[in-house]
C-alpha positions in Angstrom: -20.4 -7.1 37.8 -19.1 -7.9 34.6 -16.3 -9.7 33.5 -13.7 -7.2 34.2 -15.3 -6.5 37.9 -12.2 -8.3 39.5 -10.1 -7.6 37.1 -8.2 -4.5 39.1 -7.9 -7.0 41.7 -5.9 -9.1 39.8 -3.6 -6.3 38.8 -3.4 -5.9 42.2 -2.3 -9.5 43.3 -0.1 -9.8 40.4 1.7 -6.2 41.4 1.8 -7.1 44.5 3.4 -10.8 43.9 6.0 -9.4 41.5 7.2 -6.7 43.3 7.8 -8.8 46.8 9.3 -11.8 44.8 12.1 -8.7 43.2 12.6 -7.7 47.1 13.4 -10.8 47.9 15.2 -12.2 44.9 17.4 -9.8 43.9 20.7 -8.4 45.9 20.9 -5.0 43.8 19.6 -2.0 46.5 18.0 -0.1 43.7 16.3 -3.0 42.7 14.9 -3.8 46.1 13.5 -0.2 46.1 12.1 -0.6 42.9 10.2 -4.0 44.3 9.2 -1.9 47.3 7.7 0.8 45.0 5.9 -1.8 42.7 4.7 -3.3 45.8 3.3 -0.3 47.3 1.9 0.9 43.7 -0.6 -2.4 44.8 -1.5 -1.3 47.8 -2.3 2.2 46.1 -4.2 0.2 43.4 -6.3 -1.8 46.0 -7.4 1.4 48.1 -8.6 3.1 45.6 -10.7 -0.3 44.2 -11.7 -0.7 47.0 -13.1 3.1 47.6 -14.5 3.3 44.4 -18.4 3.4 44.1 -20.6 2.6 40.7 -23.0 4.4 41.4 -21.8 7.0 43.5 -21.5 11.0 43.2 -19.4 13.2 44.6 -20.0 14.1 48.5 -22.0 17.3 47.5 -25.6 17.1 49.4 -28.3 17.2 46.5 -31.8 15.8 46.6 -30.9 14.3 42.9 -28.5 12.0 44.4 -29.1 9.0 46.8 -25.5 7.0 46.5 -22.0 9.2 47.9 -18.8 8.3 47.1 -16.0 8.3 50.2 -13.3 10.9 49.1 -11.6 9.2 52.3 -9.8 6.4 50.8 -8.6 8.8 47.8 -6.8 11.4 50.5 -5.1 8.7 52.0 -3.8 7.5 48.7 -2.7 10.8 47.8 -0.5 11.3 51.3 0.5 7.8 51.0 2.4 9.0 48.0 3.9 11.9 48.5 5.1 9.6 52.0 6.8 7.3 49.3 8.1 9.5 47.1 9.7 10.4 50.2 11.3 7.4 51.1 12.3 6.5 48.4 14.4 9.8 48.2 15.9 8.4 51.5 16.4 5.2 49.9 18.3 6.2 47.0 20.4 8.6 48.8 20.8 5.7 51.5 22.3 3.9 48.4 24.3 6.5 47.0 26.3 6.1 50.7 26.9 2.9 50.5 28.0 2.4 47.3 30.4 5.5 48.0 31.5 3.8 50.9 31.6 0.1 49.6 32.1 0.9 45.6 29.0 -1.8 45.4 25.3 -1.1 45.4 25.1 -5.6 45.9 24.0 -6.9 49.4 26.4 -10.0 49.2 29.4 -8.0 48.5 28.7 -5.7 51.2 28.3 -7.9 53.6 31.3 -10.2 52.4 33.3 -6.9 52.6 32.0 -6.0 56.2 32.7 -9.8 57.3 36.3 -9.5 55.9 36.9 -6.3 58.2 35.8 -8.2 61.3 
């Protein structure tokens, strides 16, 4: 390993740090699901790390070949983004109905508005 072996780890810890301290810093709702999609971009970033082989081939049987990589972790990557892509579809149109019912995308002023109506 040389001295960038850990180095998509860091990327990954760093990713992952900065989009959970936007989740929970900010009160902006687009922001959040920016945070969450940084912080899932991590996760993505770690999987495939992690599933990555150097000396590995593709999985097609050959004598020529001793070491296989796992197409596995890459298949689950690639659902797990059409899955967020998805949500965050939900997400933003989630947003666009709040805002059109509170004229605010903010957390505190919704909940200051719902708390004045009770």
């Amino acid at each position: 390993m040389g001295s960038f072996g850990l180095f998509n780890y860091w990327v990954v810890i760093i990713l992952m740090m900065a989009g959970l301290y936007i989740v929970l810093a900010t009160s902006n709702l687009i922001k959040k699901i920016i945070g969450l999609n940084i912080f899932q971009t991590s996760v993505f970033i770690l999987y495939i790390s992690v599933g990555k082989l150097d000396a590995g081939t593709a999985p097609i049987i050959d004598d020529a070949f001793v070491h296989y990589s796992n197409p596995l972790p890459h298949v689950l990557i690639l659902t797990a983004i059409v899955v967020g892509v998805a949500t965050t579809a939900v997400g933003l149109a989630l947003v666009v109905r709040i805002h059109s019912m509170y004229r605010s995308v903010n957390e505190e002023e919704i909940n200051s508005l719902d708390n004045s109506e009770q």
